[in-house]
ZAMARGU-4260 file (C-alpha; in steps of 0.2 Angstrom, whole numbers, plus 5000, padded with zeros to 4 digits):
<rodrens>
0) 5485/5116/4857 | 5471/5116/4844 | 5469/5098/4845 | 5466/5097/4864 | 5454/5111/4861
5) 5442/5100/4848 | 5445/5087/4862 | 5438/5097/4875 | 5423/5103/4865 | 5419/5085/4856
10) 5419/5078/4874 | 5407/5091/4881 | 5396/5090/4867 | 5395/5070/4871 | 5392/5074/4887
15) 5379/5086/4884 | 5368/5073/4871 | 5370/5061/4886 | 5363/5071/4898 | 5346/5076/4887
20) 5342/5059/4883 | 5343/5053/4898 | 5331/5067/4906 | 5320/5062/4890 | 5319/5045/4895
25) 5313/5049/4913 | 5300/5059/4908 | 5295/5047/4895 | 5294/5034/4910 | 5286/5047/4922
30) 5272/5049/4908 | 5268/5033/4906 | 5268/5029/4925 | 5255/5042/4927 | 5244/5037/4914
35) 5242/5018/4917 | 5243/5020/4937 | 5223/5022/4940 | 5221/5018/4956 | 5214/5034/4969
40) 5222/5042/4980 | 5212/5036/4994 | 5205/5020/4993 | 5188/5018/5002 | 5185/5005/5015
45) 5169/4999/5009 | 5164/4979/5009 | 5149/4974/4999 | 5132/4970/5005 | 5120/4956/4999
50) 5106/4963/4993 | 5089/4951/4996 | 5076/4956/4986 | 5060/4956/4991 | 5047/4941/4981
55) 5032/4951/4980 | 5016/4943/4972 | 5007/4949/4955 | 4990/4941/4961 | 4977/4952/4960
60) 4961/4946/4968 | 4959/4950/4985 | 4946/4939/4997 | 4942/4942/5015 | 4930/4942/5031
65) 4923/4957/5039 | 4915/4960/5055 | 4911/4975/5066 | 4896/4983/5072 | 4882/4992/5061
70) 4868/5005/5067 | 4853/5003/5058 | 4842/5017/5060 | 4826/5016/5072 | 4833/5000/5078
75) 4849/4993/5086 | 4868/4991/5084 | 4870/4976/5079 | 4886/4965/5079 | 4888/4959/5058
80) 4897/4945/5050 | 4902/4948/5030 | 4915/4944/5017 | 4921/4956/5005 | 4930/4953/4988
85) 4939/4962/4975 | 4951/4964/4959 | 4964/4976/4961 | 4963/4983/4940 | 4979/4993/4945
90) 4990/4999/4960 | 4976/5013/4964 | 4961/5005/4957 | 4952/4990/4964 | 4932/4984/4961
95) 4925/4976/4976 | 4909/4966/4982 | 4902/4965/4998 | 4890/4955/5005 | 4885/4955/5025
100) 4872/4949/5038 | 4865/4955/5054 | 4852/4956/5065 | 4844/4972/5066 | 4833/4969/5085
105) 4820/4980/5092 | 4818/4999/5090 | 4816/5011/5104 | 4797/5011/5102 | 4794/4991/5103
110) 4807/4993/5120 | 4797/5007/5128 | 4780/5000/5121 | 4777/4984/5134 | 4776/4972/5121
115) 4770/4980/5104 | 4778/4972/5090 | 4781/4980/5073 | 4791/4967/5063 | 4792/4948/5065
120) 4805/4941/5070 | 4810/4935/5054 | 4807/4951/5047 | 4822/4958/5059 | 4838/4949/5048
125) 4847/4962/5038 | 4854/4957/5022 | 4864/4967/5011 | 4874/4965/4995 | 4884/4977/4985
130) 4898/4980/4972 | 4906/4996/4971 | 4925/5005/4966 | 4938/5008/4974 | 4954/5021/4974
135) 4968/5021/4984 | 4975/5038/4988 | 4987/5036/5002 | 5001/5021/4999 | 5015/5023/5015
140) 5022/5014/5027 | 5020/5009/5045 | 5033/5005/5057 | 5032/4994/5072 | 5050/4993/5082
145) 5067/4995/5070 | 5065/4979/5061 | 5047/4978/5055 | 5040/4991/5041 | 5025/4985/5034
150) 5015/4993/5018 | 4999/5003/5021 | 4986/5009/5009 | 4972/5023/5014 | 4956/5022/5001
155) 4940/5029/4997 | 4925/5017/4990 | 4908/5020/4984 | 4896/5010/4976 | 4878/5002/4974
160) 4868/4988/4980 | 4852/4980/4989 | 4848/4979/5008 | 4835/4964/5014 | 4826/4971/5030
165) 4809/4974/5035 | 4802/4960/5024 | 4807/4973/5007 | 4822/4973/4997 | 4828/4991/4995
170) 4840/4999/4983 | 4856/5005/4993 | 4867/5017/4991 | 4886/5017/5000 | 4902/5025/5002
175) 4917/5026/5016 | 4934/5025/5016 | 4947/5012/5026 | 4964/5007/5029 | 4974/4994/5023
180) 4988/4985/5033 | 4999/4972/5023 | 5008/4959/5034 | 5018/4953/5018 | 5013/4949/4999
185) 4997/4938/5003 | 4989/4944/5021 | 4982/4960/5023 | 4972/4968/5038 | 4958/4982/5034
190) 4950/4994/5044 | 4933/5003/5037 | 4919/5013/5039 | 4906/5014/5026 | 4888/5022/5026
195) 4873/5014/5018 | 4857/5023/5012 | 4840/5019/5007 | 4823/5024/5006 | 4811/5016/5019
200) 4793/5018/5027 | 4792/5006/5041 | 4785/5016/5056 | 4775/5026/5043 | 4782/5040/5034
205) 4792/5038/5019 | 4813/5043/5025 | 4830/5038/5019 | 4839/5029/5032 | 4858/5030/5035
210) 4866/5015/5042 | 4885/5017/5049 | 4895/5004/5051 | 4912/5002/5060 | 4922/4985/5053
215) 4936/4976/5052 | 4944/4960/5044 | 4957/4951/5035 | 4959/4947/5017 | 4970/4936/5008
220) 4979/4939/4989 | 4978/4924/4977
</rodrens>
């Protein structure tokens, strides 16, 4: 009797050690299963793009044509022809020269006064030239369509020069703004107006003139 006693307990104490270890080695596997398996529990269907990045140019000189129409005071809106130049120092800050020619016609007075003449006819071309600074203040976008964005750049430009009209050369002041289209890294559109000021006594009394013009042009980056 006492030996089948021992037998039953030594059997169930076997049976017992059995059973821990193997519960051990599951959770041991579990574990491990766990920590290496990485993957999320949704996978997101999402195939890569190529990205093409835009090859946009460092140059920073700027060269262009202009033309419009300019009212010179006392006289005429004349069509002008000029070109326009300038060295972008940084993404806002640009110098700029301009130089442009028109001819300036008759005034109101010479119209009315059946033939009286107060310039020569030599005397009508109007020259100026000037150099100024420029800021841009506005850099954005506009958009033509779904497909085509194209950068834009709204400034303000003042600066100093000389007009040739009237047979004098006469110290000029200007300042305007404009707005600047780029097509893509080299060709750009503008459109401006700009005032120019000086002093000047032609029909006899000593005034500063203010000269408006309206233009527009292209320029090219090199």
């Amino acid at each position: 009797m006492e030996n089948r006693t021992q037998r039953i307990l030594l059997t169930s104490a076997l049976l017992a050690s059995l059973s821990l270890g193997m519960s051990a080695s599951a959770l041991a596997v579990e574990g491990d299963s766990s920590e290496n398996d990485e993957r999320p529990l949704i996978e997101p269907d999402v195939e890569p793009r190529g990205v093409k990045e835009s090859s946009i140019d460092t140059e920073n000189f700027e060269l262009g044509f202009m033309t419009g129409q300019i009212s010179v005071e006392d006289f005429e809106v004349p069509w002008f022809l000029g070109l326009r130049g300038a060295y972008h120092l940084t993404e806002y800050l640009f110098v700029e020269g301009n130089l442009g020619y028109a001819d300036a016609g008759e005034t109101s007075f010479e119209r009315l006064g059946g033939g009286v003449q107060i310039l020569e006819d030599d005397e009508r071309s109007y020259f100026y030239y000037n150099i100024g600074l420029g800021v841009n203040l506005l850099p954005g976008e506009a958009f033509f369509g779904k497909n085509y964005a194209f950068n834009t750049n709204f400034y303000l430009v003042g600066g100093m020069g000389t007009t040739e009209f009237a047979g004098d050369s006469r110290l000029t002041l200007n300042y305007g703004a404009g707005y600047q289209l780029l097509f893509n890294d080299w060709l750009a559109m503008h459109l401006q107006m700009r005032t120019y000021m000086y002093d000047i006594d032609l029909l006899g009394e000593e005034k500063t003139a203010t000269d408006i013009q309206f233009a527009t042009g292209m320029s090219m980056f090199f």
